[in-house]
N, C-alpha and C positions, 0 to 999 in steps of 0.2 A: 881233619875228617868232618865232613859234613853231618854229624849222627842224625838231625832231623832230615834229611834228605831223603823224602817220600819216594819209592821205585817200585816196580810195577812186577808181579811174577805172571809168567806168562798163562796165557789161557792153556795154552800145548803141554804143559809140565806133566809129565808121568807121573803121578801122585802115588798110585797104585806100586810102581815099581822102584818107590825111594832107597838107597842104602838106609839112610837114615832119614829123621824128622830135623829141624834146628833147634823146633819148639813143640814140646806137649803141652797143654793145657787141660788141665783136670776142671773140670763143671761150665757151664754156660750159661750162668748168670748173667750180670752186669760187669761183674770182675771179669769174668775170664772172656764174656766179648770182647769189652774195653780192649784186653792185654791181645786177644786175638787179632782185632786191626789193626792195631799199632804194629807188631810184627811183622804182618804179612804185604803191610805198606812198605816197609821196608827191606822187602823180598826177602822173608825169613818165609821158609815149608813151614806152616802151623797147622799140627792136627787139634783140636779139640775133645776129649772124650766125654759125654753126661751122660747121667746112670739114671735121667729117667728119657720118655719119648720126646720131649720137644724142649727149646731153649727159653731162653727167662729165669732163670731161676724163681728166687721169691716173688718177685714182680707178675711173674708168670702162676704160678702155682696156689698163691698163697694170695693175692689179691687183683686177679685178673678184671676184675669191675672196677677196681676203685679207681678212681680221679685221683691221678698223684699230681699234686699244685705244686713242688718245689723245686721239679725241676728247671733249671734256665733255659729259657727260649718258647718255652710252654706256657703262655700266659693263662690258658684257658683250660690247661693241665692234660694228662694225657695217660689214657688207661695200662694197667702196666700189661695188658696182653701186647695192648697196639705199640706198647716202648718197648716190649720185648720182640715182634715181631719184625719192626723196622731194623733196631739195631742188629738183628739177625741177617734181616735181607745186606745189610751194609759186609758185616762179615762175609756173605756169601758170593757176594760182588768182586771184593779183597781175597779169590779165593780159597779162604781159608777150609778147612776140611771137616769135616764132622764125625762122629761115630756115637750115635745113639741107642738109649737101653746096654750101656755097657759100663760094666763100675771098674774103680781102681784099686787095685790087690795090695802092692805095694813099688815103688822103687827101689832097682836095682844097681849095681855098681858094678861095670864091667870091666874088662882089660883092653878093650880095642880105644883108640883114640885119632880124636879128627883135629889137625893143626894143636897139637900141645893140649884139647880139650878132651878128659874123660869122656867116651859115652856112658848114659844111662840107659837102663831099660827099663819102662814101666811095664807092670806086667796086669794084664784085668784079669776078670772072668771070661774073658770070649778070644785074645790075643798078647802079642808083645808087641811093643816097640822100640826101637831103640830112638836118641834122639840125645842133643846139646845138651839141652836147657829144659826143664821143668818149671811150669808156674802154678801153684796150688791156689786155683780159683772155687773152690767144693762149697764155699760158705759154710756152713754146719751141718752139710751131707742132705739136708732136709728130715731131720731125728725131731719131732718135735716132740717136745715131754707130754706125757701121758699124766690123765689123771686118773689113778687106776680106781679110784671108788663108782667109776662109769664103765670099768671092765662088764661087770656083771650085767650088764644089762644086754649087751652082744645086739646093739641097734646099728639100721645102717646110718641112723638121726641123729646122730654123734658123729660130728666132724673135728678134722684136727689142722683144717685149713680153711679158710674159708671157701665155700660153694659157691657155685653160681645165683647170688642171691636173686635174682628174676625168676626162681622155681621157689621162693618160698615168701612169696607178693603178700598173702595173709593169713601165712605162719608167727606161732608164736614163738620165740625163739630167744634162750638163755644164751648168753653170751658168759663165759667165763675168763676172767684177767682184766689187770686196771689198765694194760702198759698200750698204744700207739694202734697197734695191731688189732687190739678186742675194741679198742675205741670206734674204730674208723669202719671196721665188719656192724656195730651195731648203728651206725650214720647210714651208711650204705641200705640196710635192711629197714631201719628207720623210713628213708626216704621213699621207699618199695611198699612202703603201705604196712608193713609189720610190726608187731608187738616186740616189743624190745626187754631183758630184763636183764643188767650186768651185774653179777657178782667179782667184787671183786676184795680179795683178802686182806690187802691193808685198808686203813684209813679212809687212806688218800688217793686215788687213782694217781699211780705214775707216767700217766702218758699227759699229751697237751692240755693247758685245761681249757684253749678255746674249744677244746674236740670234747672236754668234757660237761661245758655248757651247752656246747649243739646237741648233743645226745638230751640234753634235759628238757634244751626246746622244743626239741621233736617230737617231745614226748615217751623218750625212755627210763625207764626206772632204775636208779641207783641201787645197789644195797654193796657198804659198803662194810669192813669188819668183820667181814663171814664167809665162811667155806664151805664147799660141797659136802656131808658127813655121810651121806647114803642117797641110794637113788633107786628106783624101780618104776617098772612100767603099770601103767593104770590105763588098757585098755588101747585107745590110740595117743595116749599122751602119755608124756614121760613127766616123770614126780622128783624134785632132787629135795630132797633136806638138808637143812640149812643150820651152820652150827649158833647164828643168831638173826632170828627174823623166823617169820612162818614159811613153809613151804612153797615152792617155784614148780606149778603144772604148765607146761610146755610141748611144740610140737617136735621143736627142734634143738640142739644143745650145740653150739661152738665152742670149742678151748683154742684160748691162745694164751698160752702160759712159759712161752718160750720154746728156746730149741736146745738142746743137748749135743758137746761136740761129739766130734764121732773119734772117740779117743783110742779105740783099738787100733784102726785104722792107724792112726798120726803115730802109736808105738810102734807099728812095724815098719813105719822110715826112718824111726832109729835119729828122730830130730827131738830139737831142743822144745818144750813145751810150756807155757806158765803156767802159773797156778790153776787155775780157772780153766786149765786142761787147752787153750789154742793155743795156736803155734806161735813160737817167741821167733820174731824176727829182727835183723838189724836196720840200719838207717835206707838201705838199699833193697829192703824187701827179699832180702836172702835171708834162708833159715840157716842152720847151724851145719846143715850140710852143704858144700858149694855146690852151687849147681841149680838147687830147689831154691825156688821163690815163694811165697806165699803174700795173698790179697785178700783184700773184701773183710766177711764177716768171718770166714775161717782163723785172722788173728786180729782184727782191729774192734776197737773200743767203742766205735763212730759207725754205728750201724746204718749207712744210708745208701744210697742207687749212686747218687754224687761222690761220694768219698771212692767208695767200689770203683767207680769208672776212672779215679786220681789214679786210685792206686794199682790196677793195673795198667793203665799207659805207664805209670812210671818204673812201675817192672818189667815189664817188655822193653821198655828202651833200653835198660842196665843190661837185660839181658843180650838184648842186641848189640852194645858197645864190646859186652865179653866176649862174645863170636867173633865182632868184627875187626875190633884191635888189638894190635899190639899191646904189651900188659907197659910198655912205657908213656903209651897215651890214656893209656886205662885208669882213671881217677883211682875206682874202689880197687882194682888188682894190685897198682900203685900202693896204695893207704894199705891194705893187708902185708902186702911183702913189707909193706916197714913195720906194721905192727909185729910180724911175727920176725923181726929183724931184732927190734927190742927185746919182746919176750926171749930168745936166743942168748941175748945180752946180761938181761937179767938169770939164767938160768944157769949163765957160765958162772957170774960172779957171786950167787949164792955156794955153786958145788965147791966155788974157790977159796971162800972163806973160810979160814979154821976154826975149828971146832973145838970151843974150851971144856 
């Protein structure tokens, strides 16, 4: 079987009036683009669902100005609106389908079955679906951690993404966190004519350190060892206190201090979880339930645009192989039925062995 053999699903297809999907995909990132075309290249139904208005994930949301340099082919780099809007047009070319402003409830397990395969049905806030295969592209839901000593102040000048920094040209503006993300927000603002000021808690900023020599060049200010202890408004400027250094008066306040999975969510599919609360997957990008894949930043360790886009093409094709073969030509269905052929083995010969 040809599994890379690219096929075309028709412009005509009833999308509307499917039995079933072959492929859900949860978010429309990077990941769950990626896993999108690949799919529907190879004339898999792929719906997509994301739970906010428009596609990109982080790229999209979280740093729509910035110049991302590392992707390949982009010598000149390429803003993650316009990487997110392209790879969307491409999905949409690939007919793939969409449902936006709609979140995912949980996965369900049904009794009906297409060729030997369980359906599932995921189930949102607005419908069902039924469908093959699941691929959990959500990234971290977009939860991003709060610092709640900025609760009180109830400003709209406290972001927890980055903005559109071309509305804050000569804004003064605290950035919070050492890591990649708060780096690259105060370059960005930097270079917009703004005052720059990052707090950040360790040491040591954890993100690049060329990113953290350009912020210096530019003329942003370090403070590095210190955390936000209280904050209030002064008028039109915001005040933060600082648990070591003098106070930070400012127009505007970024945090980027990470994102929080979205762990309820992942306990009610009833899957396997690591530590650190994302989802534990195997060699094949299947989680602990068959059927469910997961990508991207929702389980991997390697937070990038690049890896997201590995990993779901590579889940999409596993998934595609599952639908489309035989489980004798099927590598992973193969490799389980023998695992769970062992296990079986083992499980006779312990109940067999007497018991002194």
């Amino acid at each position: 079987m040809a599994d890379f053999k690219v096929t075309e699903l028709s412009p005509d297809t009833d999308f509307e009036h499917l039995d079933y999907w072959d492929v859900v995909i949860i978010g429309a990132g990077p990941g769950g683009l990626a896993a999108s075309l690949t799919t529907a290249h190879r004339g898999l139904t792929t719906l997509v669902i994301e739970g906010t208005d428009k596609p990109g994930g982080q790229p999209q949301f979280l740093y729509a100005d910035k110049k991302i340099v590392d992707i390949p082919g982009f010598p000149d780099g390429i803003s993650g609106e316009d990487l997110s809007e392209r790879t969307f047009r491409q999905a949409m070319n690939a007919y793939v389908q969409f449902r936006f402003q709609e979140e995912m409830v949980t996965v369900e397990d049904t009794e009906q079955t297409v060729k030997g395969d369980g359906l599932k049905q995921v189930v949102t806030n607005k419908d069902r679906y039924l469908c093959r295969k699941v691929i959990m592209a959500c990234g971290l839901l977009h939860h991003p951690r709060k610092l709640p000593v900025l609760d009180t102040l109830n400003s709209k000048r406290v972001h927890y993404k980055v903005p559109r920094v071309s509305d804050y040209r000569s804004d003064r503006v605290a950035i919070v966190g050492g890591g990649d993300s708060a780096l690259d927000a105060a370059v960005m603002v930097l270079q917009r004519g703004g005052q720059v000021d990052v707090l950040v808690r360790e040491e040591t900023p954890i993100g690049k350190a060329s990113t953290v020599n350009l912020v210096t060049e530019l003329g942003g200010r370090l403070h590095t060892g210190t955390e936000v202890s209280a904050a209030r408004l002064d008028g039109d400027s915001i005040v933060l206190e600082l648990t070591h250094g003098s106070p930070v008066s400012v127009d505007t306040v970024i945090v980027q201090i990470g994102f929080l999975s979205a762990k309820d969510t992942f306990d009610r599919l009833g899957i396997r979880l690591n530590t650190d609360g994302s989802i534990a997957v195997d060699p094949y990008f299947e989680t602990s339930r068959a059927g469910i894949f997961a990508v991207g930043d929702v389980h991997g360790d390697i937070k990038l645009i690049t890896v997201a886009w590995a990993e779901g093409i590579q889940a999409a094709i596993y998934a595609f192989k599952e639908i489309t073969s035989p489980y004798w030509l099927n590598e992973k269905r193969l490799r389980d039925y023998k695992l769970a052929l062992i296990g079986e083995k083992v499980s006779r010969a312990a109940a067999a062995r007497p018991r002194e």
